[in-house]
Each structure stands twice: as C-alpha cells, then as structure tokens.
C-alpha positions in Angstrom: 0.0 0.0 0.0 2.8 2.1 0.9 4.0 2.1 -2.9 0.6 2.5 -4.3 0.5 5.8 -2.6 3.1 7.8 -4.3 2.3 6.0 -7.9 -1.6 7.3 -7.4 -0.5 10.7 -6.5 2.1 10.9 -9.3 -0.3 9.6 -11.8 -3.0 12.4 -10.8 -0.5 15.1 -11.0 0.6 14.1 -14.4 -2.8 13.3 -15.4 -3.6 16.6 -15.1 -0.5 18.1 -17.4 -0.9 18.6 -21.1 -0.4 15.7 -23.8 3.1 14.6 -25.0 3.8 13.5 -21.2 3.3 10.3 -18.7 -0.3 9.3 -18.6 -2.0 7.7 -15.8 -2.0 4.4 -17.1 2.1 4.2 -16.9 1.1 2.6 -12.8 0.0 -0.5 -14.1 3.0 -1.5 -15.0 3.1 -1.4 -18.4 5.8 1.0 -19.2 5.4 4.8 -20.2 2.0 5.9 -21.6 2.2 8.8 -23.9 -0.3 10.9 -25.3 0.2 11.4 -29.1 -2.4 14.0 -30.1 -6.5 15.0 -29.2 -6.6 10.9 -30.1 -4.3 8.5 -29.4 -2.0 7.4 -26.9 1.4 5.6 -27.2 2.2 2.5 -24.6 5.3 0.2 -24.9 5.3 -3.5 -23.2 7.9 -5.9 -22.0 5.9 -8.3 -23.8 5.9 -10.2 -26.6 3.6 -8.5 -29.5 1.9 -12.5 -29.6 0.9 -11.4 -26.1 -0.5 -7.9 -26.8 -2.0 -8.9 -29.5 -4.3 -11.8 -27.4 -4.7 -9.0 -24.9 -6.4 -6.5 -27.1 -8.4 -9.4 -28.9 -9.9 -10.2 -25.6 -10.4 -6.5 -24.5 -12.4 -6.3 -27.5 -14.2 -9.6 -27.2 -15.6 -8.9 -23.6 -16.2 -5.0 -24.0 -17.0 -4.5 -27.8 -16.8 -5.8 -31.4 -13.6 -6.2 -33.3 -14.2 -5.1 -37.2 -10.5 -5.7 -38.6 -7.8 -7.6 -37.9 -4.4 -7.7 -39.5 -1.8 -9.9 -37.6 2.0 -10.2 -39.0 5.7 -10.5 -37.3 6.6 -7.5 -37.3 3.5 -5.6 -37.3 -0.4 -5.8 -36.5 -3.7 -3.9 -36.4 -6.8 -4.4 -34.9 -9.9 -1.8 -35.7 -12.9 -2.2 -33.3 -15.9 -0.8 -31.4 -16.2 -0.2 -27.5 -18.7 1.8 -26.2 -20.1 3.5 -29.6 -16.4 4.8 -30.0 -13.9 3.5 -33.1 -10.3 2.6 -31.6 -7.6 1.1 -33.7 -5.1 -0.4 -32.3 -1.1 -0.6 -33.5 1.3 -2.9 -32.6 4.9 -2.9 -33.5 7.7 -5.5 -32.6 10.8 -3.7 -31.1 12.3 -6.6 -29.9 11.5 -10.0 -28.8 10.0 -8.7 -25.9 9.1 -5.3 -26.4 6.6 -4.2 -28.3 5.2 -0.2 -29.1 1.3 -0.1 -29.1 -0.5 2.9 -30.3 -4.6 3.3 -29.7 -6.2 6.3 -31.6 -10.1 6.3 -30.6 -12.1 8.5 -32.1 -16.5 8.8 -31.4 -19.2 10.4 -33.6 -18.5 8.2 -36.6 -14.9 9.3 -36.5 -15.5 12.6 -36.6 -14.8 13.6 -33.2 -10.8 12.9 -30.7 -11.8 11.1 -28.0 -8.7 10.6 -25.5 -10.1 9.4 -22.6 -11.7 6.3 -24.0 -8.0 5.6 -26.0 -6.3 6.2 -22.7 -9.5 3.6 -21.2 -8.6 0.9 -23.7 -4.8 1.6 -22.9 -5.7 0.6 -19.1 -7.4 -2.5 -20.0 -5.2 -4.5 -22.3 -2.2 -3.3 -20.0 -3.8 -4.3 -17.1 -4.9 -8.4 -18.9 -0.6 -8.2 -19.9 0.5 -7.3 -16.0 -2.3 -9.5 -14.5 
C-alpha cells in the first residue's frame, strides 16, 4: 500500500498536465504511456507482440466488437468498437520482448478525438498483460 501511494499521487499530477507526457495508465505496470495528439495514446510492453495482441483481442471480445484484424511479425492492427467509440489499435515489434502499441479512438463516426476512451482501452489491455 505504501507504494501504491506515491504512484496514485504521481499519476494524478501528471494526469492533469498537457499531452506529450506520462499518462496515468504508466502505474500499471506497463511501461510509459504517452499521449500522441487529441486521439491517441502511445504505450510500450515488455511483452511479446503475440501477447498484446491476445490482450487486445480479448479486451475487445468482452467490451465491444472487433471489425478488422491484420496480424503479422513484425506488425499488427486491430480496428474495433467499444462503447459507440472506433479505436484502432497498433502494434509494433521492437524486440523479442518489447513491443510499441499505439490506440487512436475517435466517437461520432470518426469525426470527433476522444482521448479518454483511447487512454480507457490503454488501461485495459495493459492491465490483462501485467495481470
């Protein structure tokens, strides 16, 4: 509990900077999260991109629909709905164990950023990897 503590009140503080720094889903575990823009959000895993992949397959099996999926070595894509909001989902191999993953959700039929619910999906799949 006692290192819970400072990572809560570290992740609240830099919640409430502008993009282009730490998000608060970096606690989970997961590595840094990064805001890229109004949409999307940048997370990289010491995981395997087999592993990600099955994450965000089963994020999107239990909480939405998946619409497209595109898996390869070195690279993968997965588009789908959660929660009336499109997210696609990047993945890119790094290493063996590390892979980049970049989530851009967007709501309105893609017509309107929507952050929070990229920085949502961000939580989820990184919390099935560190679980």
């Amino acid at each position: 509990m006692k290192k819970l503590l400072p990572a809560v009140f570290l992740s609240a503080l830099l919640a409430a900077l502008p993009s282009c720094v730490l998000a608060a889903g970096a606690v989970l575990g997961a590595g840094a999260m990064y805001s890229l823009g109004e949409d999307s959000v940048q997370t990289y895993f010491d995981a395997p991109m087999t592993d990600v992949f099955a994450a965000a397959q089963a994020e999107f099996r239990d909480r939405g629909s998946m619409e497209l999926l595109e898996a390869g070595n070195d690279e993968s894509f997965i588009r789908a709905r959660v929660e009336n909001v499109e997210v696609e989902v990047f993945l890119k191999r790094i290493t063996d164990n590390t892979t980049e993953m970049v989530i851009k959700a967007r709501k309105w039929e893609d017509m309107a950023p929507d952050l929070e619910s990229a920085e949502r999906v961000a939580d989820r799949i990184s919390y099935r990897i560190t679980k």
